[in-house]
Structures are given as C-alpha cells and as structure tokens.
Residue frames relative to the residue before (quaternion, step in Angstrom):
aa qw qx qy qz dx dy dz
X 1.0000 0.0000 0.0000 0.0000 0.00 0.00 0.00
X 0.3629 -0.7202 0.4829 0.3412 3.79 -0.49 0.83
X 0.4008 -0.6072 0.5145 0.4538 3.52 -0.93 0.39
X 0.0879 0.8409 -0.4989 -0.1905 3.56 -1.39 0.21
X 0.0291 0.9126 -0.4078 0.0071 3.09 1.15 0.61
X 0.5128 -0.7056 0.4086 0.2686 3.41 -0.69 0.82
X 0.5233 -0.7282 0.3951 0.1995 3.59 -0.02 1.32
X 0.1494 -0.8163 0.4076 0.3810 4.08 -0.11 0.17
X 0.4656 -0.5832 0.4230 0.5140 4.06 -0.52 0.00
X 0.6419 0.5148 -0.4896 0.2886 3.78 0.74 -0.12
X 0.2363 0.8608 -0.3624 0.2681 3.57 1.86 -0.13
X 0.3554 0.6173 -0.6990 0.0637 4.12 -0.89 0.61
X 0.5978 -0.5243 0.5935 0.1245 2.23 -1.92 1.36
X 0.2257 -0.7489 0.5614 0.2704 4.20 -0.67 0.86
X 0.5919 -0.6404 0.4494 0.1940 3.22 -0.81 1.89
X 0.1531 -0.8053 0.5724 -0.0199 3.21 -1.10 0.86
X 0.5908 -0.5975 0.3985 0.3677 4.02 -0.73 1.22
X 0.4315 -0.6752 0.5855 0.1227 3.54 -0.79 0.98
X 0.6360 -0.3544 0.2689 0.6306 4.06 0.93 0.50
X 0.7911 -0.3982 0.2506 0.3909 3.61 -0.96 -0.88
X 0.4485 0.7895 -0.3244 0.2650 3.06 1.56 0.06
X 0.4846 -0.5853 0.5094 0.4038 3.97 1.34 -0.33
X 0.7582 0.4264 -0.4099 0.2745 3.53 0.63 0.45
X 0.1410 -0.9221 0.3484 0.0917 3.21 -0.70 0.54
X 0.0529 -0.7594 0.6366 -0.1237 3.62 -0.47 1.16
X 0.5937 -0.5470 0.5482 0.2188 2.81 -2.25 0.69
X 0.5484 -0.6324 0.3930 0.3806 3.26 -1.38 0.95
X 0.6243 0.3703 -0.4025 0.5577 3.78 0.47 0.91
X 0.0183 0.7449 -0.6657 -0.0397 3.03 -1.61 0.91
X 0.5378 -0.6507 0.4315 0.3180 3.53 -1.38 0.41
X 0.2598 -0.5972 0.7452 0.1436 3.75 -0.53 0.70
X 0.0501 0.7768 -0.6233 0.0741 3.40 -1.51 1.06
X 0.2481 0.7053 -0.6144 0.2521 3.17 1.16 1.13
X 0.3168 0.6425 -0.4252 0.5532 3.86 1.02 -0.60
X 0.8829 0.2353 -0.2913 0.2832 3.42 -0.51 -1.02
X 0.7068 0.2984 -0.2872 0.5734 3.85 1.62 0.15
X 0.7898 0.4929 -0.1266 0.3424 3.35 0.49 -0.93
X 0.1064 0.6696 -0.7351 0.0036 4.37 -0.44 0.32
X 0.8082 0.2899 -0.3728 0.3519 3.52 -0.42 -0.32
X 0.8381 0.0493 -0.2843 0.4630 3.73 -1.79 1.29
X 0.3394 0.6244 -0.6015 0.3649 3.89 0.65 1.11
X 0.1924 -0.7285 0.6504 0.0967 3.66 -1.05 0.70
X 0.2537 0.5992 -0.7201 0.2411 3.37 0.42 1.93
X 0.8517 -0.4175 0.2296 0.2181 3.42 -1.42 -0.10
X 0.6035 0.1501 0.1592 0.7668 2.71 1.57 -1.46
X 0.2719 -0.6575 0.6609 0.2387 3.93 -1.67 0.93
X 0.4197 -0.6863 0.5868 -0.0926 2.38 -2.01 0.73
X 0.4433 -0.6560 0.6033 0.0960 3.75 -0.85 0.90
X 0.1788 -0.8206 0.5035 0.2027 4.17 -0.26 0.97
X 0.4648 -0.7369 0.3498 0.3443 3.25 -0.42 1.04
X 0.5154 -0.6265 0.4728 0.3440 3.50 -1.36 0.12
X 0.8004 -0.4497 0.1113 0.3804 3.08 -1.39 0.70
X 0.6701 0.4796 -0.2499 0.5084 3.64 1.09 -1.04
X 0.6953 0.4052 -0.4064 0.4326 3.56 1.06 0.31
X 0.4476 0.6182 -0.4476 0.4660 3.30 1.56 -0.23
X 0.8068 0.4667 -0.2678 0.2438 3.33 0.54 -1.25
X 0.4160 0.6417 -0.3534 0.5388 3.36 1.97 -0.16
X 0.7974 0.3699 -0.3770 0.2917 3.24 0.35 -0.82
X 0.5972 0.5343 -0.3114 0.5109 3.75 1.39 -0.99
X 0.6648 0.4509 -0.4051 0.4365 3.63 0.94 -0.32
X 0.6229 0.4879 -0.3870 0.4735 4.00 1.16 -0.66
X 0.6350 0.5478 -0.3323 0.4316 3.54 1.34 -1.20
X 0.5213 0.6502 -0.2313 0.5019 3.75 1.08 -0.70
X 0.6603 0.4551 -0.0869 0.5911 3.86 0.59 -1.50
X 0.8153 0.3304 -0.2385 0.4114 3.72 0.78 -0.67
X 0.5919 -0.6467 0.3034 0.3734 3.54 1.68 0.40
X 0.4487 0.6185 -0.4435 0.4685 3.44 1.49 0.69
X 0.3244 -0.7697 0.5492 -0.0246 3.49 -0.50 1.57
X 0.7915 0.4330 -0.0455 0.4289 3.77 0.77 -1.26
X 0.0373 0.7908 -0.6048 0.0870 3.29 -0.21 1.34
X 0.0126 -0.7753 0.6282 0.0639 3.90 -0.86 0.73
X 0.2180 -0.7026 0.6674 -0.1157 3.25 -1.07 1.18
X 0.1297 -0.7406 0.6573 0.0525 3.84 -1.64 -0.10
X 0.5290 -0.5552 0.5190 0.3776 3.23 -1.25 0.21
X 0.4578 0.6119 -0.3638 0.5326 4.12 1.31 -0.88
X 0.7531 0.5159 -0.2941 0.2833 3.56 0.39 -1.31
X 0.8743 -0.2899 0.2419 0.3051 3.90 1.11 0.55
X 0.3219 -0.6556 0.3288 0.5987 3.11 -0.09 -1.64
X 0.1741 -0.7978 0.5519 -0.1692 3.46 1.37 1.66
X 0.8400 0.1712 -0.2714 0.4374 3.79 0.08 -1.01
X 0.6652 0.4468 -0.5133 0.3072 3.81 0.63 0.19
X 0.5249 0.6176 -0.3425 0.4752 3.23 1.42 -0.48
X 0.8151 0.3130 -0.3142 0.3727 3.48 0.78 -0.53
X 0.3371 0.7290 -0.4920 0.3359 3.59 1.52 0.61
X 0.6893 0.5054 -0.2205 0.4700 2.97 1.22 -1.75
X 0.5630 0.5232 -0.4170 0.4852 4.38 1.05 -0.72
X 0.8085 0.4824 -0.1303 0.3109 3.18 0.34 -1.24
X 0.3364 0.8400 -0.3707 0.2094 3.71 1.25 -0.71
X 0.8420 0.2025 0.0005 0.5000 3.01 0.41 -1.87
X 0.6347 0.4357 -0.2016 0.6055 3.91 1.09 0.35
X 0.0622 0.8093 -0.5076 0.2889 4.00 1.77 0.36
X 0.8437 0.2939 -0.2480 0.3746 3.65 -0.23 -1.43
X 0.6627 0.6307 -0.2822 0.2886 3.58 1.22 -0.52
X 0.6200 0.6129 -0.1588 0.4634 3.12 2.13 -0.59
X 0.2295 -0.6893 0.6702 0.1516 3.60 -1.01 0.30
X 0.1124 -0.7923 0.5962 0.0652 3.76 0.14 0.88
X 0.2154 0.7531 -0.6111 -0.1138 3.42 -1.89 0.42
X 0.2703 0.8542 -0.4441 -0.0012 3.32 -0.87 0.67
X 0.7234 -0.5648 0.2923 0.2688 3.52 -0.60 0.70
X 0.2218 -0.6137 0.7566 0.0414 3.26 -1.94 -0.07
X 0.6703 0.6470 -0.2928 0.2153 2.63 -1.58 0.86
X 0.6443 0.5107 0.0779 0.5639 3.03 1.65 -1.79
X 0.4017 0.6404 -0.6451 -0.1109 3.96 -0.57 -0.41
X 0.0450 -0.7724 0.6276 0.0862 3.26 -1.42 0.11
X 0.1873 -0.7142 0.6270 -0.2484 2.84 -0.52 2.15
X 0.8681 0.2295 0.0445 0.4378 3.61 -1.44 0.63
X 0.5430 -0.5854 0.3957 0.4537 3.81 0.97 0.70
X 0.8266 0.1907 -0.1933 0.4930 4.15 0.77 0.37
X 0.6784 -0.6048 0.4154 0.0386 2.74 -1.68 1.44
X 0.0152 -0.7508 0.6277 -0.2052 3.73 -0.73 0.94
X 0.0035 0.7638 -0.6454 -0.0035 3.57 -1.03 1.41
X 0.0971 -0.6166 0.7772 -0.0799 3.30 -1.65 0.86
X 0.2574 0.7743 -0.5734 0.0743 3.10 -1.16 1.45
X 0.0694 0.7375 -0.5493 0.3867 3.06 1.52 1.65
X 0.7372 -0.5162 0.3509 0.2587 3.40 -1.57 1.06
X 0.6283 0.5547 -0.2452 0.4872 3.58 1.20 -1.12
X 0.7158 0.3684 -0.2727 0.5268 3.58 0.68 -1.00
X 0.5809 0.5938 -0.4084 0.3784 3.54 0.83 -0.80
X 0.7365 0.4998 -0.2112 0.4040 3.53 0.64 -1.25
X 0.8442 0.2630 -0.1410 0.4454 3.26 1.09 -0.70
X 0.1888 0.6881 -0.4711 0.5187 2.79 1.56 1.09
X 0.7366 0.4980 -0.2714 0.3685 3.54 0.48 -2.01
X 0.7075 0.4826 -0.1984 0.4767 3.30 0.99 -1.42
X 0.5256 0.5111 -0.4586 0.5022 3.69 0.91 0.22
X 0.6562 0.6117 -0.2146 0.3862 3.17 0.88 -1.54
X 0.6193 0.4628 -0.3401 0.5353 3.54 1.13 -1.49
X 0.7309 0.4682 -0.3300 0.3711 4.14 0.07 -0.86
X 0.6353 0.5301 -0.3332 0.4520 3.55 1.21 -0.38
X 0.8515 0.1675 -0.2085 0.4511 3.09 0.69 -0.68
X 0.6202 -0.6316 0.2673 0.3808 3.51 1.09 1.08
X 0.7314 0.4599 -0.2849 0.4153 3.79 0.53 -0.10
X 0.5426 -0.6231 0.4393 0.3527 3.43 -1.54 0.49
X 0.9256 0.0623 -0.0070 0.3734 3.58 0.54 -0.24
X 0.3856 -0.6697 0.6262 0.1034 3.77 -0.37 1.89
X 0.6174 -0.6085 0.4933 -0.0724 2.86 -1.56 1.83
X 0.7688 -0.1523 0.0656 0.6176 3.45 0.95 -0.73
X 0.0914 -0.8059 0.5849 0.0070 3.73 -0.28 0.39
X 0.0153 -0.8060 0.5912 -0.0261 4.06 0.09 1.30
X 0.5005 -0.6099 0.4586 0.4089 4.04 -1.20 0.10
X 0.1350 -0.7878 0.5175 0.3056 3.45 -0.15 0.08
X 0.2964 -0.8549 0.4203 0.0678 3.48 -0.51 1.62
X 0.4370 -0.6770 0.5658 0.1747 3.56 -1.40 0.90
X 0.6967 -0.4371 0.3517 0.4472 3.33 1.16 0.25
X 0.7072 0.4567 -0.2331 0.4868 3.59 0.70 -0.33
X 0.2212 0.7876 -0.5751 0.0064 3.72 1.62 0.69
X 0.6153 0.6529 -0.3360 0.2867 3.73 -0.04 -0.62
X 0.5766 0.4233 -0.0650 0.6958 3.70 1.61 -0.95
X 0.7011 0.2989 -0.4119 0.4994 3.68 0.83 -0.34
X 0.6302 0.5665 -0.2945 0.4418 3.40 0.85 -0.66
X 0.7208 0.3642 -0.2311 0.5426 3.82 0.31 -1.00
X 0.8184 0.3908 0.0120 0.4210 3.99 0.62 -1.17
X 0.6460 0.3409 -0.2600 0.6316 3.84 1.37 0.32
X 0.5583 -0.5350 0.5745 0.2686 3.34 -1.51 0.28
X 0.3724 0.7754 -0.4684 0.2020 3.91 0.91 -0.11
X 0.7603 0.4556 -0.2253 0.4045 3.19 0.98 -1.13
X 0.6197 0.6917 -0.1474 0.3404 3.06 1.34 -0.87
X 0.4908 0.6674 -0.1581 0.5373 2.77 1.91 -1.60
X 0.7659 0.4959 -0.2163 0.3475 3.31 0.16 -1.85
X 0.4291 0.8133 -0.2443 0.3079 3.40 1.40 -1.29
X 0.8427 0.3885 0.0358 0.3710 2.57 0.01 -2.20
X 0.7631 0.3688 -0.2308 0.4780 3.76 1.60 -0.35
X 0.2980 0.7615 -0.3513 0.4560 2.72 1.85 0.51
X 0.6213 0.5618 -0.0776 0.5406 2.86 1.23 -2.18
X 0.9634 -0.0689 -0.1683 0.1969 3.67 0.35 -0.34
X 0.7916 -0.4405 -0.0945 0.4127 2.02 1.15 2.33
X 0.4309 0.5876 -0.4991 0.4690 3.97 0.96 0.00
X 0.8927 0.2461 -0.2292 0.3001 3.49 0.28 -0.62
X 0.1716 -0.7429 0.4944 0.4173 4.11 0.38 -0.14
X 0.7879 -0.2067 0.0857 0.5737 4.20 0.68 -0.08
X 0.0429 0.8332 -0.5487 -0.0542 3.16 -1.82 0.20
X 0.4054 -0.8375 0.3536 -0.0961 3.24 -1.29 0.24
X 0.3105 -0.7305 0.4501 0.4091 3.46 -0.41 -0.60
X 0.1217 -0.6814 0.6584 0.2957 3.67 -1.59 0.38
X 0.3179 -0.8325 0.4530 -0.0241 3.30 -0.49 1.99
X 0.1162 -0.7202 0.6573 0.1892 3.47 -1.48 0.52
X 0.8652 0.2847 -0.2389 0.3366 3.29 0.38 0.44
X 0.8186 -0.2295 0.2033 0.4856 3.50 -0.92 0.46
X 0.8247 0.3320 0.0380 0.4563 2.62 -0.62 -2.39
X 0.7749 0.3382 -0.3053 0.4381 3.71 0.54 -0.06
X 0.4830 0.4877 -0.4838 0.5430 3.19 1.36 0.42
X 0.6549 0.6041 -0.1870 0.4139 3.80 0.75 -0.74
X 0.7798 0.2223 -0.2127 0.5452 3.05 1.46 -0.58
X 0.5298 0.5669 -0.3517 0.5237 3.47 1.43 0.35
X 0.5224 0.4036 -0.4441 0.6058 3.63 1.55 -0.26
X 0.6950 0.5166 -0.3246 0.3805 3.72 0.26 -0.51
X 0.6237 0.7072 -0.0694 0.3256 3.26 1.14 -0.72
X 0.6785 -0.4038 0.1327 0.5991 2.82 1.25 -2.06
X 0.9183 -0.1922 -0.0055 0.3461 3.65 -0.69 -0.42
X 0.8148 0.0837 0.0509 0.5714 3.21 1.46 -0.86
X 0.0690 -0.8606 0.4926 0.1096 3.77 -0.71 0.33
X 0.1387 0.8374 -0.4371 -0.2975 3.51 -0.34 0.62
X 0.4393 -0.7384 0.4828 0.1692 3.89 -1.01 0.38
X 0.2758 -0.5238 0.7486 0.2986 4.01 -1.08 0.00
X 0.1332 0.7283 -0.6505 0.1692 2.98 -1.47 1.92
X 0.3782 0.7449 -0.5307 0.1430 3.67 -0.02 0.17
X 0.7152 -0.3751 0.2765 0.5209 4.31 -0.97 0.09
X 0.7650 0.4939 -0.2163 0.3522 3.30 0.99 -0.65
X 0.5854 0.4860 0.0233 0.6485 3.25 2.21 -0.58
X 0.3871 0.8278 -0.3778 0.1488 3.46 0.54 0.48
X 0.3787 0.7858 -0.4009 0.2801 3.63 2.17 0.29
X 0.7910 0.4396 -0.2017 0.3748 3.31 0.90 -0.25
X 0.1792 -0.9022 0.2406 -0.3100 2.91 1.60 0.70
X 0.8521 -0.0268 -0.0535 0.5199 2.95 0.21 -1.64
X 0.1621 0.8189 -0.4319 0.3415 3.08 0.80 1.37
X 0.5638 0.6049 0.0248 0.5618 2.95 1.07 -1.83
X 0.7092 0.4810 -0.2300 0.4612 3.89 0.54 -1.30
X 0.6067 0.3807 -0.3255 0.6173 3.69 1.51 -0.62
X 0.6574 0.4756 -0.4693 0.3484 3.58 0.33 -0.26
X 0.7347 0.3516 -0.3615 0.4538 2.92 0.33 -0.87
X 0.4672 0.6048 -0.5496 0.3375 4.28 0.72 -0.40
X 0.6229 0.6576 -0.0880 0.4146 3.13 1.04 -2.08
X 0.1355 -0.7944 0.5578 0.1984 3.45 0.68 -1.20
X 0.0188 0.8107 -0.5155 0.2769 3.36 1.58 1.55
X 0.2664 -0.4115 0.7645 0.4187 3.65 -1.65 -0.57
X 0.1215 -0.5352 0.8291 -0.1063 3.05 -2.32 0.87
X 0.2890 -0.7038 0.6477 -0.0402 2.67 -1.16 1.84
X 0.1757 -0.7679 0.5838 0.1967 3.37 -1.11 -0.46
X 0.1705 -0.7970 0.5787 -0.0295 3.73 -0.69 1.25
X 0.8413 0.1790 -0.0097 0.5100 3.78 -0.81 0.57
X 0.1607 0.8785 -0.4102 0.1849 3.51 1.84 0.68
X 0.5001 0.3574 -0.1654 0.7712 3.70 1.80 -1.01
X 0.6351 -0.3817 0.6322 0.2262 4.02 -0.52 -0.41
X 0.2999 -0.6235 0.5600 0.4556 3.86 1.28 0.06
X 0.7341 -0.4561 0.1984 0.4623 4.08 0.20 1.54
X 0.2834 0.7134 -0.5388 0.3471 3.88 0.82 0.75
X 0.8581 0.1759 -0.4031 0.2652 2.99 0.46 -1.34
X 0.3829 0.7630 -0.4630 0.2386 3.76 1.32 0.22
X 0.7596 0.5304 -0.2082 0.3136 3.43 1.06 -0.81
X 0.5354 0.5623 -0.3598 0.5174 3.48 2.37 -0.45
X 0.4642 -0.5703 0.5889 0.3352 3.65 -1.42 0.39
X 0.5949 0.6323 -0.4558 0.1963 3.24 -1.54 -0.03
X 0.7375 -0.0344 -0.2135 0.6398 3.28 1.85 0.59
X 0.6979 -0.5057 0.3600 0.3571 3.03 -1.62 0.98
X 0.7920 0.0694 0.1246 0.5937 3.54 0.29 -1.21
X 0.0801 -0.8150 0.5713 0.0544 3.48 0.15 1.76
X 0.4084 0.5944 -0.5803 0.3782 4.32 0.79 -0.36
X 0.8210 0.5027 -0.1767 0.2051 3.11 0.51 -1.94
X 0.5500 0.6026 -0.2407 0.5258 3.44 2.11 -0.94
X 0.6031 0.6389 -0.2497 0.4072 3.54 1.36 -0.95
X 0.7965 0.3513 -0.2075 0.4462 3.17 0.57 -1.48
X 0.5804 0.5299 -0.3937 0.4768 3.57 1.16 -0.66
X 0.6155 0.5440 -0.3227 0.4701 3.88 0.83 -0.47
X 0.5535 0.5719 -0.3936 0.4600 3.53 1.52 -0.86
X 0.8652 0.2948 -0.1174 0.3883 3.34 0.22 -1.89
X 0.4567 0.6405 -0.5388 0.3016 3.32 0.98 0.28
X 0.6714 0.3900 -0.3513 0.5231 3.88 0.94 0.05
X 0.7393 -0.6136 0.2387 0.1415 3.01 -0.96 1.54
X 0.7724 0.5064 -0.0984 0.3705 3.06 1.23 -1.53
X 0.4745 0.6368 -0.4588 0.3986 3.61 1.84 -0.44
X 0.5015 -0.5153 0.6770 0.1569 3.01 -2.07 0.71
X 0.7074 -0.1046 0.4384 0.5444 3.04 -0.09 -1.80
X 0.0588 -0.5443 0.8154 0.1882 3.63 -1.71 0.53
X 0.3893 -0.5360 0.7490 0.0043 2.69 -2.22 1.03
X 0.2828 -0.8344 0.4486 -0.1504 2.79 -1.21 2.08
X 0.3030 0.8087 -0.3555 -0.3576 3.30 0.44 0.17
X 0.0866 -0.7629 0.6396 0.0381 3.85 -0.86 -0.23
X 0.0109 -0.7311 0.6819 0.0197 3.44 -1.52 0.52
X 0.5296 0.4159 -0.4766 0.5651 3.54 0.93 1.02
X 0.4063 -0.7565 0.4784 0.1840 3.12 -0.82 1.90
X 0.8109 0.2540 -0.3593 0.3858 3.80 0.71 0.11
X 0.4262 0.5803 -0.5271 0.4513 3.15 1.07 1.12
X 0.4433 0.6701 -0.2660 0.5326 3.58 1.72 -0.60
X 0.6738 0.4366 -0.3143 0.5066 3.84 0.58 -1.43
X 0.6588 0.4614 -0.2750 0.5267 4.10 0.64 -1.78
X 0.4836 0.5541 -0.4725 0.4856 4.09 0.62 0.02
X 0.7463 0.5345 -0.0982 0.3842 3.01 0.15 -2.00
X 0.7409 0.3092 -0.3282 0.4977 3.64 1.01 -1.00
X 0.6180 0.5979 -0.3991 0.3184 3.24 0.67 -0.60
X 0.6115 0.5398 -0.3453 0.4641 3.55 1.07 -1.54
X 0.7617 0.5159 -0.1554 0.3598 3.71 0.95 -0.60
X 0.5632 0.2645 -0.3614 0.6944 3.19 1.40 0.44
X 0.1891 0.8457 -0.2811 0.4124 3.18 0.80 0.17
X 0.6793 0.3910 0.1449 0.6039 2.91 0.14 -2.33
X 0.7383 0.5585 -0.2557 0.2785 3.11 -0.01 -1.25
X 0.5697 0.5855 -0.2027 0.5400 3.10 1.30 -1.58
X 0.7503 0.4153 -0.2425 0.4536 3.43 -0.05 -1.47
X 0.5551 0.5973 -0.3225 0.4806 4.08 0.76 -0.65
X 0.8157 0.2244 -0.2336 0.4792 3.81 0.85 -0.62
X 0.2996 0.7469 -0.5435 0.2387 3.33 1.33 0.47
C-alpha cells in the first residue's frame, strides 16, 4: 500500500549546501515548465497550464511546504514571466534557476550559445522575472556538452556575470558523461538525468561530490514514468530514496502543478530522508 499521508503545511525540509557555492535549498525543487509550456513535453498524460490564481496556489503551498528552489528556462514557455509576476512579493524566499542556451519558439527547439545571445539571454531573463539577480544560471545542452564547454563563449559569458554579481553560480544541464565531468570541473553546478531506471550518469555525481560541486537532479520520477510501471508499492518513495542515497545530490527537481501531488512529493522526499538518516 503506498504510504500517503497527508503532508502538514508546518513541514520544512532542512536546507541543504548547494556544493560549495553558499547556497542553500531544500532537497526538492519546483520544475515550472508546467507552468509555461504544453506542447513537445514527454510526460504521460497532457495538460492544460493553470491560470494565474492557480499558479499562485501552487508557489504559495510549495513555499508553506519548505521548498526554497524553483527552476525555470527560457525553453520553458512563458514559465519565467509568469513567475516574475508569482514571485514579486516573496523574491527573498526563492532560490531561482534557469538556463541559457535553448529557445523554443513555434513547437521547436533551437540553441545559441555564442556570447551575444548568451548575454542577452541573462538580461531577458533578469526583466522577466523582475529581479536583479538569478541564483543559479546552468547552459541548457543539445547534447554536445563537451564542444559547448571547450568551443563557445558560454562559460566565459556566464563567468563574467557571475563576477558582477547578476548571477550567484553556474553550470551546465548535461547529457552526457564526459560533459558532466567537465562541467563539474569547470564550474559551479551540474545538473544530470538520474532515477533506478537512468543510472549512466552516475559518475557524474562521483565528481561532484569529489569537487564539492552542486548536483541537481532531472527526471528524478522519469518525468512521471516511473509512477506508471509496476514493480513497487510506492515508486515516488523508491525513487527519491534511490535519488538521495548518493552523497553528492543537492536537490531533485520536481516538476508538478497539482498542489496535492506537490504535498505526496514533499512527504515522500521526507521519509525518504528519513529512511536513509537511520541507515
């Protein structure tokens, strides 16, 4: 029987060091493609984007449940203008991240990670979401992380707005190995596709944590796959406990826009923890 206890709202999650960077966030984050984007996602089941007074339920339950870390993208829609207006009056409470690199316009994807687009990416980014300065800023990769990293201005770019202060760190969301390895080596954070079913990247994670990188997690459920396969009672709960059982995670990133699929996250990620704490 899956456990489903009804999470309480007085519930925090104890915040946990993003790698070495001084930030800190809860071992959940909010994925907010959901909150811009329906068309070329590879969830199970579509989906209708809620309206504005349901966004604001959800960042306010996600908020109330000790979830600090919201990640967003320019790809994601209009995820980051929508979340200027959510976020506005609740700024200091948030750890933002989102990306470069990526747009998606017209039902298809297109990358640019030349210095020119890079910069004026950030400075788009900064006006969308109403604030002077994004929390983490990763590349969002086409698969070629190793060539973006050694052979573009991305890093360089990112660097330098690091340096004055728009950004607090960055990174890379990687699809491969060797570009996860050299993006822990590189710079501040890495995030990776990890879940029982997904386990090539692995040694990813093993440099972070040497390195004393952040590690994200992507596809932590399978983008809700692995909920729908049999072979455990309570697959969130088998998932997340498979997540944090390596040393080197930060945080998985969740997304959802049903506010009690958000609580059954939250409990789960918390026994979870719990479990793995009395090992």
């Amino acid at each position: 029987m899956t456990d489903s206890t009804p999470v309480t709202s007085g519930y925090s999650f104890t915040q946990r060091p993003l790698g070495n960077t001084g930030i800190s966030i809860s071992a959940l984050g909010l994925g907010t493609v959901k909150l811009g984007r329906n068309q070329g996602v590879k969830y199970p089941q579509g989906f209708q984007l809620p309206n504005d007074a349901e966004a604001q339920t959800l960042i306010n339950r996600a908020r109330e449940l000790g979830i600090n870390l919201i990640d967003t993208a320019p790809a994601y829609g209009i995820s980051e203008q929508r979340l200027g207006s959510l976020l506005t009056a609740q700024r200091d409470d948030w750890v933002i991240c989102s990306k470069v690199g990526e747009e998606f316009n017209d039902g298809v994807s297109h990358f640019d990670f030349s210095a020119a687009h890079t910069r004026s990416s950030i400075e788009r980014s900064l006006k969308r979401l109403k604030t002077d300065h994004i929390d983490l800023v990763l590349v969002h990769s086409d698969g070629n992380d190793v060539d973006i990293i050694e052979n573009t201005e991305v890093f360089s770019v990112l660097q330098q707005f690091k340096r004055d202060g728009k950004i607090r760190a960055f990174g890379m969301s990687s699809k491969t190995v060797a570009g996860g390895i050299l993006a822990a080596r590189e710079s501040d954070c890495v995030m990776v596709t990890y879940n029982p079913a997904q386990i090539d990247e692995k040694p990813v994670l093993d440099e972070c944590l040497r390195l004393g990188r952040g590690a994200l997690l992507k596809k932590a459920l399978a983008s809700g796959h692995l909920c729908q396969t049999g072979g455990h009672s309570n697959p969130v709960r088998a998932s997340l406990e498979f997540a944090f059982a390596h040393p080197g995670v930060s945080a998985a990133i969740i997304g959802t826009i049903n506010p009690a699929h958000l609580d059954d996250n939250v409990h789960q990620a918390r026994a979870a923890l719990t479990a793995l704490a009395g090992d």
